[in-house]
C-alpha positions as a LaTeX table, in Angstrom:
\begin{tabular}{lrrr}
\hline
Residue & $x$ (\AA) & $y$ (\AA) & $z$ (\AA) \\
\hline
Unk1 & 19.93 & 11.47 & $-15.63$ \\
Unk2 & 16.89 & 13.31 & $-14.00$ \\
Unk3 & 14.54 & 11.72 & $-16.93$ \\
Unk4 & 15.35 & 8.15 & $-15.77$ \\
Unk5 & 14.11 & 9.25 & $-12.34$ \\
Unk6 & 10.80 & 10.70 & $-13.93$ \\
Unk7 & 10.53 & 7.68 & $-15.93$ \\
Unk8 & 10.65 & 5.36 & $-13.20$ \\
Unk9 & 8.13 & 7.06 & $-10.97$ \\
Unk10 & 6.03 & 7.20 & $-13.66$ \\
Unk11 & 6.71 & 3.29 & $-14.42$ \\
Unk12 & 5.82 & 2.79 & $-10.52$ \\
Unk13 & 2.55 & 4.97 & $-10.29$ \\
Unk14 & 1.28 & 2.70 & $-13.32$ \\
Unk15 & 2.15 & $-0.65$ & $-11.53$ \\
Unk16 & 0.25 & 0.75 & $-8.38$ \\
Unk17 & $-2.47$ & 1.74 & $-10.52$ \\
Unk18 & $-2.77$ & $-1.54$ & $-12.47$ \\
Unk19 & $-1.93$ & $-3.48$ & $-9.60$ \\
Unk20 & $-5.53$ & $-2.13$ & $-7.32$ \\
Unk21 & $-7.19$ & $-2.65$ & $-10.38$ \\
Unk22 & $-6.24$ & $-6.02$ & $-10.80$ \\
Unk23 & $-6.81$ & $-7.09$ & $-7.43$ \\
Unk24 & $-10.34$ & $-5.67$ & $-7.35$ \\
Unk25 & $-11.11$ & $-6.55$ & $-10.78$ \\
Unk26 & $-9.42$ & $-9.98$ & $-11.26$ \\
Unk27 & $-8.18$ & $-11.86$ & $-7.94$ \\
Unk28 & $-10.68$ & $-13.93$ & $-6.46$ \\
Unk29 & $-8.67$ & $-15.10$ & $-3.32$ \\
Unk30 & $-10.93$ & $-13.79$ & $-0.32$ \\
Unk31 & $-8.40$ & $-13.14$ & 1.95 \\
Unk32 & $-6.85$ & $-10.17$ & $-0.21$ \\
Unk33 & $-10.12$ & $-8.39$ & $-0.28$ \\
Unk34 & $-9.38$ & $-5.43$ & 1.52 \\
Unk35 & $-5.64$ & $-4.44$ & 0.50 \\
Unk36 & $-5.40$ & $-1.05$ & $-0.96$ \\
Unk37 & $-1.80$ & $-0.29$ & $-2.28$ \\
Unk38 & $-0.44$ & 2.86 & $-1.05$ \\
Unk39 & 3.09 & 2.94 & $-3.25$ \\
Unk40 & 5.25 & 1.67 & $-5.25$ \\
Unk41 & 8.77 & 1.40 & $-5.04$ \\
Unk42 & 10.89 & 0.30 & $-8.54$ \\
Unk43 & 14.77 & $-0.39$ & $-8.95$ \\
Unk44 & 16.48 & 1.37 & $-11.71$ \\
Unk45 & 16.97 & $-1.92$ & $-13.52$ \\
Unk46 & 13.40 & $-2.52$ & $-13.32$ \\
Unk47 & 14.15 & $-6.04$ & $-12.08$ \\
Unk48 & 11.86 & $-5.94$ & $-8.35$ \\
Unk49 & 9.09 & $-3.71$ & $-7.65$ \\
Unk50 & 8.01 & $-3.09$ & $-3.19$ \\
Unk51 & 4.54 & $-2.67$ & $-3.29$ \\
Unk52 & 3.62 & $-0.93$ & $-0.05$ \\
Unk53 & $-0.20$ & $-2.04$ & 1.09 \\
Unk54 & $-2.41$ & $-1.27$ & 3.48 \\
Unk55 & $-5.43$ & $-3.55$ & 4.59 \\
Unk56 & $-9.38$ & $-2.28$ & 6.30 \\
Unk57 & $-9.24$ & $-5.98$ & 7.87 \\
Unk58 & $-6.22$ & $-5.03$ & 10.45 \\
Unk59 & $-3.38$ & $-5.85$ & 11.33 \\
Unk60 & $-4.73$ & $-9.28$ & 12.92 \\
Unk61 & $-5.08$ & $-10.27$ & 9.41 \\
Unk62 & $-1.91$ & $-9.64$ & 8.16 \\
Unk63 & 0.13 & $-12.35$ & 7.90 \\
Unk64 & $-2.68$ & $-14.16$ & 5.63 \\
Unk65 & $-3.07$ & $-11.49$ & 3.22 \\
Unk66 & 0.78 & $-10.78$ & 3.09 \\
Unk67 & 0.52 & $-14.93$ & 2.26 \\
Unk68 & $-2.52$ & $-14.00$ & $-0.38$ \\
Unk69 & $-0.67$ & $-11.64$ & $-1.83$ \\
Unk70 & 2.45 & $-13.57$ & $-2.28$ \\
Unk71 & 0.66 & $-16.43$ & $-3.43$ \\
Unk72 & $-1.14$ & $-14.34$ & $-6.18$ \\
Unk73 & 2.39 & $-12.77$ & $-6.94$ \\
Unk74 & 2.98 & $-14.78$ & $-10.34$ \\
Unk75 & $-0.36$ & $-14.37$ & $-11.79$ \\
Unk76 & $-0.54$ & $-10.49$ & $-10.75$ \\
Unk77 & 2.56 & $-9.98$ & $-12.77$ \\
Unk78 & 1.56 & $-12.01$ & $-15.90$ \\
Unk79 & $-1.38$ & $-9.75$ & $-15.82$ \\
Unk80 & 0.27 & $-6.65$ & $-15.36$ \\
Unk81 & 3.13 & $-7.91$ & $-18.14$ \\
Unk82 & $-0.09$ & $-7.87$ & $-20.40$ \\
Unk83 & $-0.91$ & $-3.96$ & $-19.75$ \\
Unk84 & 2.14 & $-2.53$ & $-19.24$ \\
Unk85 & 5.10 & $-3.09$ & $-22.11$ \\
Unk86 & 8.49 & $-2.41$ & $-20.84$ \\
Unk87 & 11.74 & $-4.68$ & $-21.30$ \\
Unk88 & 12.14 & $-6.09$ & $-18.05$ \\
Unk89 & 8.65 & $-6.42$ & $-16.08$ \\
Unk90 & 9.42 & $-6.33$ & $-12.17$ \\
Unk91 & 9.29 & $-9.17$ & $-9.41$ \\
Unk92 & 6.55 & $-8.35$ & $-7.17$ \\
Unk93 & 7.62 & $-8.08$ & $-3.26$ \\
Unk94 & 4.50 & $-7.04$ & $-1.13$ \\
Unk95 & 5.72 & $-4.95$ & 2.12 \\
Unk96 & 2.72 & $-4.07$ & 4.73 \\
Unk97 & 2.63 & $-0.39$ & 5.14 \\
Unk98 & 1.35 & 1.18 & 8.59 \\
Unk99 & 1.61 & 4.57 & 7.78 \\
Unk100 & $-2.37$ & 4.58 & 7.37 \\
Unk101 & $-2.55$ & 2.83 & 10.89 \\
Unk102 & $-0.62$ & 5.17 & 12.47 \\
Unk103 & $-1.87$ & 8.59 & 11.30 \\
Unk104 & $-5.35$ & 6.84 & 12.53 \\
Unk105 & $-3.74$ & 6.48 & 15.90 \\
Unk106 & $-2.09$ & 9.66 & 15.95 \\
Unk107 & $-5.65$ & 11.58 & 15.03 \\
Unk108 & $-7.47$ & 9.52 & 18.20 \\
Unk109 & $-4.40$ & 10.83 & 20.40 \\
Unk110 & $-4.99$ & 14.66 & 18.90 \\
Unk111 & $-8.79$ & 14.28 & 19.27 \\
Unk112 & $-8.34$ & 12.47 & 22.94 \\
Unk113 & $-6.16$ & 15.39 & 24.26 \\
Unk114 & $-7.82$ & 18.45 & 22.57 \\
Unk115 & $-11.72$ & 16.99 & 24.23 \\
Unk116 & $-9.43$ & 16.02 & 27.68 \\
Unk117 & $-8.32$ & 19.80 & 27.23 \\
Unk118 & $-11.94$ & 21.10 & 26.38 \\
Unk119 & $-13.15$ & 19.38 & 29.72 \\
Unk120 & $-10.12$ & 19.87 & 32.51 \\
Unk121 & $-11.49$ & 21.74 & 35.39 \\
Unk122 & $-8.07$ & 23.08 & 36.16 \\
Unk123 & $-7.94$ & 25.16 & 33.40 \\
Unk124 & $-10.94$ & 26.73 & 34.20 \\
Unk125 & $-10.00$ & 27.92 & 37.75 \\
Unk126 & $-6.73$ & 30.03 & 35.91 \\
\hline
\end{tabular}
């Protein structure tokens, strides 16, 4: 039973894989431009992939690329059927992932209350 988990992180890490290079290669629709795909999450049954993606444009953009990327859903996955032979190639569902966003957040917190710290007067009068 372990190998089928092996298998189908392996299966995943290529869609991810073929998946950026597709959309920087091959998709043309401007408002996907900046997506980088951070994971990729596959059923057992191989029937739906989540591909997790995270975008430079912000999350002010969102909602269009989430509608890019669903729009370019079908002819993503007749691409990727073309590179990557298994029986039962996956739906595509597209889920925005802010995990980039918020370690970015979290560092300008870290950074804000180490320099705050570096510069309190209080702790110099101790």
């Amino acid at each position: 039973m372990p190998k089928d988990y092996a298998r189908t992180s392996r299966i995943a890490e290529q869609i991810r894989r073929d998946l950026a290079e597709l959309i920087r290669t091959e998709l043309k629709d401007p408002r996907v431009s900046l997506v980088t795909l951070t994971d990729v999450e596959v059923t057992a049954d191989y029937t739906h992939a989540k591909v997790f993606f995270t975008s430079l444009a912000g999350a002010e953009h969102l909602e269009e690329i989430t509608l890019g990327l669903k729009h370019a859903s079908g002819f993503l996955r007749r691409e990727l059927g073309k590179r990557i032979k298994i029986h039962h190639l996956p739906e595509l569902h597209f889920v925005y992932d802010p995990s980039v966003e918020n370690g970015t957040r979290l560092s300008q917190l870290i950074d804000e209350a180490v320099h705050s710290a570096r510069n309190d007067p209080a702790d110099d009068a101790t």
